[in-house]
C-alpha positions as semicolon CSV with decimal commas, in nm:
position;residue;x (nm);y (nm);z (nm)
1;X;-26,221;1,205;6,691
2;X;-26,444;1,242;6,372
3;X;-26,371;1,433;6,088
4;X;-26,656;1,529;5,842
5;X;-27,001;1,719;5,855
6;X;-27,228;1,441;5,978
7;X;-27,238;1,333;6,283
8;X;-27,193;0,910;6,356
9;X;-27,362;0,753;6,563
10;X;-27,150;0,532;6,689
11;X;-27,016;0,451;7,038
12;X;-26,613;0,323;7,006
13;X;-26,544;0,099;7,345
14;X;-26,202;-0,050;7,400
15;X;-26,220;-0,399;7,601
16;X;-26,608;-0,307;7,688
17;X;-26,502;0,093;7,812
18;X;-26,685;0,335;7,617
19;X;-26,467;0,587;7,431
20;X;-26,524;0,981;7,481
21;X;-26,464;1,154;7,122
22;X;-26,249;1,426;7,188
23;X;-26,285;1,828;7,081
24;X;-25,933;1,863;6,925
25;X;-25,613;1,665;6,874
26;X;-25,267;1,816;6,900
27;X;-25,005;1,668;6,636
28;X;-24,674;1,774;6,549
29;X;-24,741;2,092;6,724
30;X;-25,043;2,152;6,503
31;X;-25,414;2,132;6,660
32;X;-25,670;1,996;6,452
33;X;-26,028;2,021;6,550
34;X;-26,283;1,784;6,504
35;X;-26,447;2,016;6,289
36;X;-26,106;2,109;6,097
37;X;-26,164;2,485;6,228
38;X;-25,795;2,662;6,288
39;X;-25,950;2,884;6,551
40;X;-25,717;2,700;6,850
41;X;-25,429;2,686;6,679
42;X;-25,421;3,036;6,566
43;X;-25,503;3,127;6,951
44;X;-25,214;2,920;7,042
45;X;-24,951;3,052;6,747
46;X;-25,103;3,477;6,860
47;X;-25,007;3,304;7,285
48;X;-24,670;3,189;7,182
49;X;-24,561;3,523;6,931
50;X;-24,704;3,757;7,212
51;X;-24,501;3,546;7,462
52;X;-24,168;3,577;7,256
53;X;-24,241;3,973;7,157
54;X;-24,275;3,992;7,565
55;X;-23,905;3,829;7,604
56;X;-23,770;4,049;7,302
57;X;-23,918;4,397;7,495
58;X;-23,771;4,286;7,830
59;X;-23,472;4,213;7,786
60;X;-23,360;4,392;7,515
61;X;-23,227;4,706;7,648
62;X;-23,092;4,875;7,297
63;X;-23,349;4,891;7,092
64;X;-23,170;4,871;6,746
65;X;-23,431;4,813;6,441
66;X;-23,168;4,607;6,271
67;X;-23,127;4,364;6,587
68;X;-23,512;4,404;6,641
69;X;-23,576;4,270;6,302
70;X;-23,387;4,018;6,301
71;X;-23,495;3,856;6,688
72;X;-23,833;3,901;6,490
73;X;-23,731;3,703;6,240
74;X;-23,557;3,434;6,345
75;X;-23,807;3,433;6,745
76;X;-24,121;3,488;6,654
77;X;-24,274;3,459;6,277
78;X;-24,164;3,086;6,338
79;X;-24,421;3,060;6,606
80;X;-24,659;3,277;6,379
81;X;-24,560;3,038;6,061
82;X;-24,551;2,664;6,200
83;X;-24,721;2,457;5,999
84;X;-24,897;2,709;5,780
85;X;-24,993;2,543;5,475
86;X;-25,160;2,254;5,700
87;X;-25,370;2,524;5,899
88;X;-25,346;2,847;5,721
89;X;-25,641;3,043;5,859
90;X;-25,934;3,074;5,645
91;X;-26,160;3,307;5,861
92;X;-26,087;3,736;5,896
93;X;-26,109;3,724;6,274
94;X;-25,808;3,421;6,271
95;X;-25,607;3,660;5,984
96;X;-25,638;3,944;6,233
97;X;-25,515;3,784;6,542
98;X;-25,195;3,640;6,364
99;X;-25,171;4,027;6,191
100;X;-25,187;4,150;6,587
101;X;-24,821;4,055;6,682
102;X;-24,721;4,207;6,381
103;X;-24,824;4,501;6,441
104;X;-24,734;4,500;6,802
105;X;-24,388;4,468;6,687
C-alpha cells in the first residue's frame, strides 16, 4: 500500500513474485485507505451500529427510554466511536451516515 498523492512507479516483488498494492488495509479494527479516505470505515462503523440497533429492537420487548439509552450507550456509540480521532470523518455524506443510527434510535 502507498500513502501520498503521487503515484510510484514501482513494482515491489518478494523472492522474484510481483506484489499487488492493495485498496485498503484493516488495522486495529480501523480501515485505512490507500488514499487515507474514511469512506469504508464509516460504511463499516453505520453496518455494525445498524446491526446492534437491530438486536436492541428485537429483543427488547419493554421499551423503557431509560434502559434504551443506556443499551445505546454502552452497544452501539462504541461501534459508532472506535477509533475516532484516527478516522474522524471529514466529508458531509460520511457525517450523515454515522448521524443515521442516531436518529434511527
Amino acid at each position: 500500500m502507498h500513502y501520498g498523492k503521487r503515484s510510484i512507479e514501482f513494482e515491489h516483488s518478494l523472492y522474484g513474485h510481483p506484489l499487488e498494492a492493495m485498496a485498503s488495509e484493516k488495522d486495529l479494527g480501523v480501515v485505512f485507505s490507500n488514499d487515507l479516505k474514511v469512506r469504508k470505515q464509516c460504511d463499516e462503523a453505520y453496518s455494525k451500529g445498524s446491526q446492534m440497533l437491530g438486536l436492541i429492537n428485537r429483543t427488547i420487548q419493554f421499551k423503557n427510554p431509560k434502559v434504551l439509552l443506556l443499551l445505546y450507550k454502552s452497544i452501539v456509540r462504541p461501534h459508532l466511536e472506535y477509533c475516532s480521532a484516527a478516522w474522524s470523518p471529514q466529508y458531509v455524506k460520511d457525517k450523515f451516515l454515522l448521524e443515521r443510527v442516531q436518529h434511527q434510535f
